[in-house]
N, C-alpha and C positions, 0 to 999 in steps of 0.2 A: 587741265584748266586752261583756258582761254581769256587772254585780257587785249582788251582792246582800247589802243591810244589813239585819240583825233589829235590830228594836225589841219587848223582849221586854217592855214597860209600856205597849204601844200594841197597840189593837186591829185595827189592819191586819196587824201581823204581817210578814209579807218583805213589802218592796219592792224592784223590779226599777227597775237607773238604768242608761239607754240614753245609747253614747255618740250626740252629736249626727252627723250628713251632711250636710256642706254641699256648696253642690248649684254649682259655680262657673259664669258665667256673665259669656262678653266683654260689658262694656257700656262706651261712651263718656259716655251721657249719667250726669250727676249729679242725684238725686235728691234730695228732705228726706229717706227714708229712706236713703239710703245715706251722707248726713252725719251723717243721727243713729245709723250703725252706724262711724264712723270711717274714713269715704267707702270703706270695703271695695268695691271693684267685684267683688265675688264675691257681696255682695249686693247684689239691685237689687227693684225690686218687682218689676218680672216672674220673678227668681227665685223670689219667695216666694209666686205666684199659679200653679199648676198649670195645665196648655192647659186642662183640662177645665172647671176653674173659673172665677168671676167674680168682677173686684174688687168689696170689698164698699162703694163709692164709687157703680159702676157699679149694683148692684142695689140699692141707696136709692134712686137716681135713678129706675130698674123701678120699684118702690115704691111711691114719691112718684106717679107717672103713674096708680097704680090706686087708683080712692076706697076701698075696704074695706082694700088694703091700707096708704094714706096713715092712712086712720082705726088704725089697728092700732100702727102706729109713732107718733101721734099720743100715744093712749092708751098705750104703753110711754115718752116722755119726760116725759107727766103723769107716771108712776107712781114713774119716777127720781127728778123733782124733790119729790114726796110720800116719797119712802123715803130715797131717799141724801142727801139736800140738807135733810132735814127741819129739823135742829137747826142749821142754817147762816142767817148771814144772807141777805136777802130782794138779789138783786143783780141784772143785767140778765139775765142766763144764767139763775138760775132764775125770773124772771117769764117766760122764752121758754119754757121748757122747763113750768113749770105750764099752760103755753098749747099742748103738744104740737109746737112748732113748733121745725122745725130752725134754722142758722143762714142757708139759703139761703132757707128762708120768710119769716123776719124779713126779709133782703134786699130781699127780691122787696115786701114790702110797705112797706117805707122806700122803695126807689127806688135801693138803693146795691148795694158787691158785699158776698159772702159774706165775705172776706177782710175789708171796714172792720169788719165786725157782729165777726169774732174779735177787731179790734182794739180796738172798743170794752166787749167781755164782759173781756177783759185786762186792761183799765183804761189804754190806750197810746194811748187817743188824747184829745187836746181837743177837746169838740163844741162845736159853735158853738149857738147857741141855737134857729137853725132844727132841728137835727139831734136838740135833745133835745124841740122838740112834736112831732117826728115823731113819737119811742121813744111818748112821752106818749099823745097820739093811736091810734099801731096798737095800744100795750100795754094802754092802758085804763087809766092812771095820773094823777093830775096831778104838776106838776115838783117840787112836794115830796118825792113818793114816788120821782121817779126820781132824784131826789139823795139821798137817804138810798141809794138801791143804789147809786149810783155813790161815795159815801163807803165805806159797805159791800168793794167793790171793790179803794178806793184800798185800806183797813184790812186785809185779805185778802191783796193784794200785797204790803206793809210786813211782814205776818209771816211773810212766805213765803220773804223773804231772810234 
């Protein structure tokens, strides 16, 4: 079914609103995306990833493996943390992301997994001191600086409840 709304003080003119199709699919396994749909097992990721296509998990990783196209996503997370992050405080996430690097980069160059680096861009976890001359170190900071991000972080979190 198709209905159509004018907006006669907008320049688009008709719009067309399509109902949705959901597309059901048996699945056992539980996903993060399927809990953050209200564990709907009608969606699962592989409903919502076509045969033809690739998860886009899967083709960063493609990506990551090729230098020009590493360099490319490199320079698109500079350019987030330059545009979207601009007027934001300076935090662990955007010293990564001014530095073009994902969070499995940072990882891979701490020594730790992808999942501590979300936990500590979150503000959820305590570092121990070893763990912040790492950030210090691979970031190119001293612990001054990376404590003002990580207060930054904390302050960030606090307003966000």
């Amino acid at each position: 079914m198709t209905n159509l709304i004018e907006y006669p003080k907008e320049s688009s003119g008709r719009i067309k609103i399509f109902e949705s199709h959901q597309t059901s699919v048996t699945s056992t396994e539980t996903t993060p995306l399927t809990r953050l749909l209200g564990g709907n097992e009608a969606f699962t990721d592989h409903a919502l990833t076509p045969a033809k296509h690739t998860e886009i998990g899967d083709l960063i990783a493609q990506y990551e493996r090729d230098p020009a196209k590493r360099a490319a996503l490199e320079d698109a997370r500079s350019h987030l943390a330059r545009t979207a992050y601009a007027g934001s405080a300076t935090t662990v996430r955007t010293m990564r992301l001014r530095r073009g690097w994902s969070q499995v980069r940072l990882a891979q160059l701490l020594g730790t997994s992808q999942s501590h680096v979300a936990r500590i861009e979150r503000g959820q976890d305590n570092l121990t001191l070893q763990t912040c001359r790492k950030l210090c170190n691979v970031l190119g900071v001293d612990l001054n600086a990376l404590d003002e991000a990580l207060r930054a972080q904390e302050e960030s979190k606090e307003g966000s409840n």
